[in-house]
C-alpha positions as CSV (number, residue, x, y, z in Angstrom):
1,X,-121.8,106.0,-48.7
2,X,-119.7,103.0,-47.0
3,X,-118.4,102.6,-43.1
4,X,-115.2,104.3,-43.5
5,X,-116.4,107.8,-45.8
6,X,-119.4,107.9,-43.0
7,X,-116.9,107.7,-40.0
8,X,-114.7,110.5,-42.0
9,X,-117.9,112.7,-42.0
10,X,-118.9,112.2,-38.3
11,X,-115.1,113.3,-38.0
12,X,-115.0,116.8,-40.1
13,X,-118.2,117.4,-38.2
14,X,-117.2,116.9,-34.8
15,X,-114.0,118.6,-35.9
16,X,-115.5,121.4,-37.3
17,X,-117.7,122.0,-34.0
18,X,-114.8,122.1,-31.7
19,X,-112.9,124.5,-33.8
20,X,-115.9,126.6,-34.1
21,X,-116.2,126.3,-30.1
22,X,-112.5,126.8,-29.4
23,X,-112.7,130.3,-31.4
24,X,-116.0,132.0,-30.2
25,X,-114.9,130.8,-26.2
26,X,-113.2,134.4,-26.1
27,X,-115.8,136.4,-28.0
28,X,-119.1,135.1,-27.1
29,X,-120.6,133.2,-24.3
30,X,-124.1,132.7,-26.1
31,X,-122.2,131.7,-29.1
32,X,-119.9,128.9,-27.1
33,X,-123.1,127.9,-24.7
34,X,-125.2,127.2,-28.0
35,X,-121.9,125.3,-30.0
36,X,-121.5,123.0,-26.7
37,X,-125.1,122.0,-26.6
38,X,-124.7,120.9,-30.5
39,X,-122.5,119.2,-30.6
40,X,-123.0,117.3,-27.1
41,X,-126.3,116.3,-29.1
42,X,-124.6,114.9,-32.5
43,X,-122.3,113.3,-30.3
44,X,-125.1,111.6,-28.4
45,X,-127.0,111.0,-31.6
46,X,-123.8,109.5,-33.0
47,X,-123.4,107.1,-30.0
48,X,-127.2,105.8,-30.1
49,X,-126.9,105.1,-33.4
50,X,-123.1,103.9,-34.0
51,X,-121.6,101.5,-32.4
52,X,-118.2,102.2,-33.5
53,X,-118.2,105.7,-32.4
54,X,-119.6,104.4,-28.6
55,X,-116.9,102.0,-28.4
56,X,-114.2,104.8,-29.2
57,X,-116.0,107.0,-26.7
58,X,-115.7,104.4,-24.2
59,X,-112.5,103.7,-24.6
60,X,-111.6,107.0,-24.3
61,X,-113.4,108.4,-21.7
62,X,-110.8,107.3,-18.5
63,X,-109.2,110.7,-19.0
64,X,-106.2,111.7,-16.8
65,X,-108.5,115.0,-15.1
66,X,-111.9,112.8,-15.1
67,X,-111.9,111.7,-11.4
68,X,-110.4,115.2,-9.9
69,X,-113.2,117.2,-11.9
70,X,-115.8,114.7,-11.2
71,X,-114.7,114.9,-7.6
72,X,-115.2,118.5,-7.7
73,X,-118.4,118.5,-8.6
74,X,-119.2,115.8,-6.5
75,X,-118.7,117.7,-3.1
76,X,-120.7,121.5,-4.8
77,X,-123.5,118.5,-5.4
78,X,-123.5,116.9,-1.7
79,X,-123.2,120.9,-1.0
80,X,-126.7,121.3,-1.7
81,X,-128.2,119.1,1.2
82,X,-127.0,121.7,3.1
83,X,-127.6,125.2,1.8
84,X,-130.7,126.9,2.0
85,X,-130.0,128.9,-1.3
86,X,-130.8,125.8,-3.2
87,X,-131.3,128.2,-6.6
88,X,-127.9,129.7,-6.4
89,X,-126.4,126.2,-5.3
90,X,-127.7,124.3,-8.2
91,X,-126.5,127.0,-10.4
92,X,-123.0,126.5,-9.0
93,X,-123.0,123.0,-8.9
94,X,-124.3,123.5,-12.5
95,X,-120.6,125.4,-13.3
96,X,-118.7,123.2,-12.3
97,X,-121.0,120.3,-14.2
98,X,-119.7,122.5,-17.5
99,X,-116.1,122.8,-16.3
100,X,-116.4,118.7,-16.4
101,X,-118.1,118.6,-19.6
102,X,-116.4,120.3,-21.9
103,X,-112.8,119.0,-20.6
104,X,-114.1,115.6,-21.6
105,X,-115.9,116.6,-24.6
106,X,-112.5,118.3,-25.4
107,X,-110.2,115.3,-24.5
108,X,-112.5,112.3,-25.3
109,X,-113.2,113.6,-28.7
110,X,-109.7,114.3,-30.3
111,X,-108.8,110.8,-28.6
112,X,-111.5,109.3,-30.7
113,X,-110.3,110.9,-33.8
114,X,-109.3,108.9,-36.5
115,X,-108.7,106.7,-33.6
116,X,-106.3,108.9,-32.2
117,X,-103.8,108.5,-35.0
118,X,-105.0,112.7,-35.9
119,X,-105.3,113.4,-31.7
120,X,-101.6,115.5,-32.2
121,X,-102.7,117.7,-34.8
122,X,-105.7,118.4,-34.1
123,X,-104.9,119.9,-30.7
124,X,-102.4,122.0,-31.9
125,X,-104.8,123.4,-34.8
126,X,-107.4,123.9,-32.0
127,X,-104.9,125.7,-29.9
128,X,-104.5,128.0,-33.0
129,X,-108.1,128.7,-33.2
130,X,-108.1,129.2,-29.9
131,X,-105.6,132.4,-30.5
132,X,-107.2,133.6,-33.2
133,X,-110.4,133.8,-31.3
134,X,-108.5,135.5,-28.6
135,X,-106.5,137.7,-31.4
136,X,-109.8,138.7,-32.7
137,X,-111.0,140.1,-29.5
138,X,-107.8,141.9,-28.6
139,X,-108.6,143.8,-31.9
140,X,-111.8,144.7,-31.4
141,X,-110.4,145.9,-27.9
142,X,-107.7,148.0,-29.7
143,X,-110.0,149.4,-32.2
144,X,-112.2,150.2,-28.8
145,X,-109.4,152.0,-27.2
146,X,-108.8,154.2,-30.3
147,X,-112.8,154.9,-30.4
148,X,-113.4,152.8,-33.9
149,X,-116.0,151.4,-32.1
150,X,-118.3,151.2,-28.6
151,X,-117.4,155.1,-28.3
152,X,-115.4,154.6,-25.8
153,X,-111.9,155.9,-26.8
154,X,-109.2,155.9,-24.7
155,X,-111.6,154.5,-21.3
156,X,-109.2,152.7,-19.1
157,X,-109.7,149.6,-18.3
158,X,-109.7,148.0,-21.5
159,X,-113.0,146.0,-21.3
160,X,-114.0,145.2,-24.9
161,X,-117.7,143.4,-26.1
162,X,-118.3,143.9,-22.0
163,X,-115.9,141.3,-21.2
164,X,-114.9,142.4,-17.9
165,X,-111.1,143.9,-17.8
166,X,-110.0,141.1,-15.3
167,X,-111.5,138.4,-17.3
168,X,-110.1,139.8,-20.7
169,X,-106.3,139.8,-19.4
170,X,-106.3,136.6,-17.7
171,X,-107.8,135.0,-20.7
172,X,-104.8,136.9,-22.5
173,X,-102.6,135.5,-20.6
174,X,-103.1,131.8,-21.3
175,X,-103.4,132.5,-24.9
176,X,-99.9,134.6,-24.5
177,X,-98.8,131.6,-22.5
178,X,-100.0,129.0,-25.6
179,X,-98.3,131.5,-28.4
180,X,-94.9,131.0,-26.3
181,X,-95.3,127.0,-26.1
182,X,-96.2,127.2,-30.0
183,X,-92.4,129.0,-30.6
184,X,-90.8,126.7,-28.3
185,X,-92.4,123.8,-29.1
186,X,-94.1,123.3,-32.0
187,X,-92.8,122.5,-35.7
188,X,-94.9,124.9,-36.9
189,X,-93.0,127.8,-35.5
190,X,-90.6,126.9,-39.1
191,X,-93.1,128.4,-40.5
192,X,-92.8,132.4,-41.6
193,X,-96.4,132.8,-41.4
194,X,-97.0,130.9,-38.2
195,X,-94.1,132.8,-36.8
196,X,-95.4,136.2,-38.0
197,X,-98.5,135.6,-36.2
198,X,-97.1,134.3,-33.0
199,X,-94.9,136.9,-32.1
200,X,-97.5,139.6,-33.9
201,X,-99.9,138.1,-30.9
202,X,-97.5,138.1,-28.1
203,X,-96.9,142.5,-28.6
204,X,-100.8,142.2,-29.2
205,X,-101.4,140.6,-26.4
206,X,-99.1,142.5,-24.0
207,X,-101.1,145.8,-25.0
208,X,-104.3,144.3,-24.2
209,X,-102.8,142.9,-20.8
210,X,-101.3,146.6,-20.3
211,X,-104.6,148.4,-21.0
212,X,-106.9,146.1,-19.1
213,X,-105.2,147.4,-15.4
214,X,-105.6,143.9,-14.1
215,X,-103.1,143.7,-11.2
216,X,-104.4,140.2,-10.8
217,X,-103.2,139.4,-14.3
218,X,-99.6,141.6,-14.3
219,X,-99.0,139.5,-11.2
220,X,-99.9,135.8,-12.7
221,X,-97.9,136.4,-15.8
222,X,-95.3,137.7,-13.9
223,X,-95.0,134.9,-11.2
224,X,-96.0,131.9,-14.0
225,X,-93.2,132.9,-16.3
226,X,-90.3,133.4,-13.8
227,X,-91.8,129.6,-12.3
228,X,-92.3,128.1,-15.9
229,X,-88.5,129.6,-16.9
230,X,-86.8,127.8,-14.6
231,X,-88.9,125.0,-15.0
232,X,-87.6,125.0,-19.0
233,X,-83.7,126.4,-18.6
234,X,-81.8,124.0,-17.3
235,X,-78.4,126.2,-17.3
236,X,-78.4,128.7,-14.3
237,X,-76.7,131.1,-15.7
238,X,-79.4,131.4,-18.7
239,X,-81.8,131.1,-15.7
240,X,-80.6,134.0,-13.4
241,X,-80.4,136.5,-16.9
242,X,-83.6,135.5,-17.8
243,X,-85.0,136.5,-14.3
244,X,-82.9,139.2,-14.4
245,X,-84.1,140.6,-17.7
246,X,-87.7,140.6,-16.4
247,X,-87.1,142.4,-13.6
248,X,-85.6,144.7,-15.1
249,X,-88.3,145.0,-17.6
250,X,-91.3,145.4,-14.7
251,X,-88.6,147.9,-12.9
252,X,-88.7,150.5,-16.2
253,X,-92.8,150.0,-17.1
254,X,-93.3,151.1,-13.3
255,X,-90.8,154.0,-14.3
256,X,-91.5,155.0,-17.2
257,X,-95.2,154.1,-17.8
258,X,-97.8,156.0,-16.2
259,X,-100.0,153.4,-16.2
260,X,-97.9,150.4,-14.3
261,X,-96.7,153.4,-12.0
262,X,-100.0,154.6,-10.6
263,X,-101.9,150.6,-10.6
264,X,-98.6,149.4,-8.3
265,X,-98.5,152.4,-6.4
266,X,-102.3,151.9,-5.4
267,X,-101.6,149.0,-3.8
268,X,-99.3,150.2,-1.1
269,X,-102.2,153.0,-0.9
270,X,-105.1,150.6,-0.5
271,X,-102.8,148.4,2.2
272,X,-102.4,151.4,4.2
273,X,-105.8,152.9,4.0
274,X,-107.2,150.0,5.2
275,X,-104.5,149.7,7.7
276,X,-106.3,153.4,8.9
277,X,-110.0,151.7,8.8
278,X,-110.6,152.6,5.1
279,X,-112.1,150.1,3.4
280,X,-114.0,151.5,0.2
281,X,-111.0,150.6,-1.4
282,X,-110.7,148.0,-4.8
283,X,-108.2,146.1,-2.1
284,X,-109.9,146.7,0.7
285,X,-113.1,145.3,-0.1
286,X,-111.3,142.3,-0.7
287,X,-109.6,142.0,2.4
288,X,-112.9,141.6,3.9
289,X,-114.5,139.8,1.8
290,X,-111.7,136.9,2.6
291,X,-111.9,137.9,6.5
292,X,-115.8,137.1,5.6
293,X,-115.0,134.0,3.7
294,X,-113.1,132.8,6.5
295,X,-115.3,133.6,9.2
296,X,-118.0,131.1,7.3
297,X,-115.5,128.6,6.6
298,X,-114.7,128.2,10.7
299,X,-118.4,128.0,11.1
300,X,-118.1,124.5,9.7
301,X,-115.1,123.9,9.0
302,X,-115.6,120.1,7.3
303,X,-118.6,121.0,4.9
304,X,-118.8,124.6,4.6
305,X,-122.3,126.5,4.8
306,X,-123.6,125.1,1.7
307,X,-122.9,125.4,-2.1
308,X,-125.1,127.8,-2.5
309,X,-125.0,130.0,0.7
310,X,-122.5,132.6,0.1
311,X,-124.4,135.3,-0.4
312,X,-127.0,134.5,2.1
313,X,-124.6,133.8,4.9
314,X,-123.2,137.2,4.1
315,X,-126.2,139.1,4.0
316,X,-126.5,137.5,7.3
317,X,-123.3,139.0,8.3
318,X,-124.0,143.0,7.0
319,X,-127.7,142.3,8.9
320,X,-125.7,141.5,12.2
321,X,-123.5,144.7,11.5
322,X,-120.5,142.5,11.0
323,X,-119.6,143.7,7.7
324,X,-120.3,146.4,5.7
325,X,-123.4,146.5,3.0
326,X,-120.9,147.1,0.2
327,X,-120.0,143.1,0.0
328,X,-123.4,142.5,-0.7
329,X,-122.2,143.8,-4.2
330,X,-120.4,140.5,-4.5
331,X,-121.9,136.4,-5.3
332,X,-117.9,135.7,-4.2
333,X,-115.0,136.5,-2.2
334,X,-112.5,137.2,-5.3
335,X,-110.2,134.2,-4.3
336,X,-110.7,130.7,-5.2
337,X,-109.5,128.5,-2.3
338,X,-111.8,131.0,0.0
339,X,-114.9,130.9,-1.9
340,X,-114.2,127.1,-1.8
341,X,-113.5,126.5,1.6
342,X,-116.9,129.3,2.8
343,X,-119.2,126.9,0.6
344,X,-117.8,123.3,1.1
345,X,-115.1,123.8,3.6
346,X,-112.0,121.4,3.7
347,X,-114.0,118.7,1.3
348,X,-114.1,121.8,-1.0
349,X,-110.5,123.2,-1.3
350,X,-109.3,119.3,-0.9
351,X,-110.9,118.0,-4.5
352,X,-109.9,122.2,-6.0
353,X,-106.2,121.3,-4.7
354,X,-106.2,117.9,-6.2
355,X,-107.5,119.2,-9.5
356,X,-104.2,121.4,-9.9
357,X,-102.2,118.6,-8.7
358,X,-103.3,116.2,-10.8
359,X,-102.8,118.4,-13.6
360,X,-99.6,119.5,-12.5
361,X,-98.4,115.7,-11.9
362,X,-99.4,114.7,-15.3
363,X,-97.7,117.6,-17.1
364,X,-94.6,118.8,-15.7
365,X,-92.9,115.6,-16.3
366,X,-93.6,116.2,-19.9
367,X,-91.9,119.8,-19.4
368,X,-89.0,118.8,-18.2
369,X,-88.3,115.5,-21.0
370,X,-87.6,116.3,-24.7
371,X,-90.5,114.8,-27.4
372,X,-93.5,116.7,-28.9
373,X,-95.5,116.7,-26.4
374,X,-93.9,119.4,-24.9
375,X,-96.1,122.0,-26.3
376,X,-99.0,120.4,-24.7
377,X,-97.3,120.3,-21.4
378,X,-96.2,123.7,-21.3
379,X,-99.7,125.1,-22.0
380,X,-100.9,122.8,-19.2
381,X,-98.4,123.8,-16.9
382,X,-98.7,127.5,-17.7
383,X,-102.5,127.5,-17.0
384,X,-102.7,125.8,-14.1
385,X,-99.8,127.7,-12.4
386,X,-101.6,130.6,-13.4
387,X,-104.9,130.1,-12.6
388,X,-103.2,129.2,-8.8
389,X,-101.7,132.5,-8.4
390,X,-104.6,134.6,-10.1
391,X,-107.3,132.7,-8.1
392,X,-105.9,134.4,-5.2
393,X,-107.4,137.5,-5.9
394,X,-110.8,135.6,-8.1
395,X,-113.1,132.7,-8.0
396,X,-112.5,132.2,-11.7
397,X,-114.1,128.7,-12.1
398,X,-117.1,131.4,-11.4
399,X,-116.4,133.2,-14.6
400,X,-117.6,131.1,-17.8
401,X,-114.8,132.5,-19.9
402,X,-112.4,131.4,-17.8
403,X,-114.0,128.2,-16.6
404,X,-114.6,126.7,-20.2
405,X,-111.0,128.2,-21.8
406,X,-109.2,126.5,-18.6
407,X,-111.5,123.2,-19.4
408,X,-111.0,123.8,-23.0
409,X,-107.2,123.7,-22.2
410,X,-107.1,121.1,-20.1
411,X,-108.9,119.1,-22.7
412,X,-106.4,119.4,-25.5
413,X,-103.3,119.4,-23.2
414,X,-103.8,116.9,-20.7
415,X,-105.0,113.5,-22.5
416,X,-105.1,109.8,-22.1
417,X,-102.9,109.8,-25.7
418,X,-100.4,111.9,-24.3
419,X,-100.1,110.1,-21.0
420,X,-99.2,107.1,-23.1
421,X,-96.6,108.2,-24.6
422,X,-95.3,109.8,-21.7
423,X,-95.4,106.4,-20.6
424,X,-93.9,104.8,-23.6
């Protein structure tokens, strides 16, 4: 076999890993823990042994989120010389090691590709696998709410293979997000059977997002679309009846849809229950978990009290009679600028803030400009907004779905490649 059929081989392979990983991210976290660890060691192996490939890696490996991500982890790691938890802190730190990793395995890799000249491509056909992963598990959920499987027919919220309901519609949501970007966008979207499958997604999609009862979710896609449409229209008028239309669309599901109706109405029943004292509420639990969060961050402020001292420093708190025992239930305060301001203070949310901005920086100028990189920009865009306004209410960089599909994204969206051509 000579040089160049070897280097084609390593390619398929590495390839074929990524599109395997891509898929099983929404339907199985053994599945996507075991992929990553392959093919981290063939890409290791490949860059003992072969020059070539090192050099590419190398060369590829300044990637635009590199420094904000390896920032992050940097300040959960100098975390740990002051938490007592050191268990729970080196498993934390160990998250966001992951979020790091698979962004650059992600981004350095299709870089590397035929030395970049397949980069393109091979994003957009990871994208797609990406949906058809997430496709896949919206019908097993479907089949789960009709009781085809799992017994459990007609349970509300829609949690299918135990994915929690929250997790399953915000990992919806980007997916819905990337269809969208894929019929804007993308040349593919020509295509019948491309176009078939996107909009066949989208009502697919919207179901599962429905079913799951994730107000978190109903309120990021919500917010990230109205943000990301006036981002994209540039006429006002096409802006103000876009707006327009989907208020008027969240205006008759709360009407006419029993299931919008009671989740909305619940909140202005949870605000004033806790108004009257009542906490054991889904909102009012939170509420104190972020007066909690708070309380730890003022307690030093700079630093925090240690990656891994959330739960202990709130165990301390329902000991002292602060709080009640119920948040002991939780390893986080369900928002994630709190959770990173309790365990590493100002250092914390600083390098969290600058990993959105960065992101943010390097994409929307692609948005806004005509060229093909749009469809990269748009997911990019769409994700981080929505991760932003979801993490509010979750610490989702907590959650390995939704820590590896936002590094996953990032990876294919927001590369060294395409910040030369913006630049070109």
């Amino acid at each position: 076999m000579n040089h160049a059929s070897s280097q084609s081989t390593a390619d398929r392979i590495i390839f074929a890993g990524m599109l395997l990983l891509s898929f099983s991210l929404a339907l199985s976290k053994s599945a996507a823990n075991i992929l990553l660890g392959l093919l981290l060691l063939y890409i290791v192996a490949l860059a003992i042994y072969r020059r070539e490939f090192r050099m590419a890696i190398v060369k590829n490996g300044s990637q635009p989120l590199l420094l904000p991500l390896a920032l992050f982890l940097s300040v959960a790691v100098i975390g740990l010389l002051f938490t007592e938890n050191i268990r729970d802190g080196v498993g934390i730190a160990n998250k966001f090691c992951g979020l790091l990793l698979v962004y650059l395995m992600i981004s350095v890799l299709l870089d590397s590709l035929n030395n970049g000249e397949t980069a393109d491509p091979s994003a957009e056909t990871l994208l797609l696998s990406f949906l058809i992963g997430v496709a896949a598990l919206n019908v097993i959920g479907v089949m789960t709410y009709l009781g085809l499987v799992d017994h459990k027919k007609f349970v509300l919220p829609l949690a299918p293979l135990n994915v929690h309901h929250i997790w399953f519609s915000n990992l919806n949501a980007i997916a819905m997000y990337t269809a969208v970007s894929f019929l804007l966008f993308s040349s593919r979207r020509h295509a019948l059977r491309y176009k078939i499958f996107f909009y066949a997604f989208l009502i697919l999609g919207g179901v599962s997002v429905l079913l799951s009862l994730s107000r978190t979710a109903w309120l990021g896609i919500f917010l990230t679309t109205s943000i990301l449409t006036a981002v994209v229209v540039k006429k006002k008028k096409i802006l103000f009846a876009v707006l327009a239309c989907m208020l008027a669309t969240v205006a008759l599901l709360y009407f006419l849809n029993q299931i919008v109706h009671t989740r909305l109405n619940s909140i202005v029943s949870d605000i004033s229950q806790f108004s009257a004292g009542e906490t054991g509420t889904s909102l009012g639990a939170r509420f104190l978990m972020w007066k909690a969060a708070f309380m730890m961050f003022l307690s030093n402020p700079l630093i925090g009290v240690g990656t891994g001292d959330y739960v202990p420093t709130m165990t301390a708190y329902v000991n002292g009679g602060v709080f009640p025992g119920v948040l002991l239930e939780f390893n986080q305060p369900h928002n994630i600028y709190l959770f990173a301001l309790a365990t590493n203070g100002l250092l914390g949310l600083s390098a969290l803030l600058y990993v959105f901005y960065r992101g943010l920086s390097f994409a929307l100028p692609l948005v806004k400009n005509e060229g093909g990189k749009r469809l990269f920009a748009f997911v990019a865009v769409a994700t981080i907004v929505h991760f932003m306004i979801a993490g509010l209410t979750d610490s989702f960089f907590n959650i390995q779905i939704l820590r590896y599909t936002f590094a996953f994204v990032m990876g294919v969206c927001v590369r060294k490649s395409v910040t030369m051509a913006r630049s070109s």
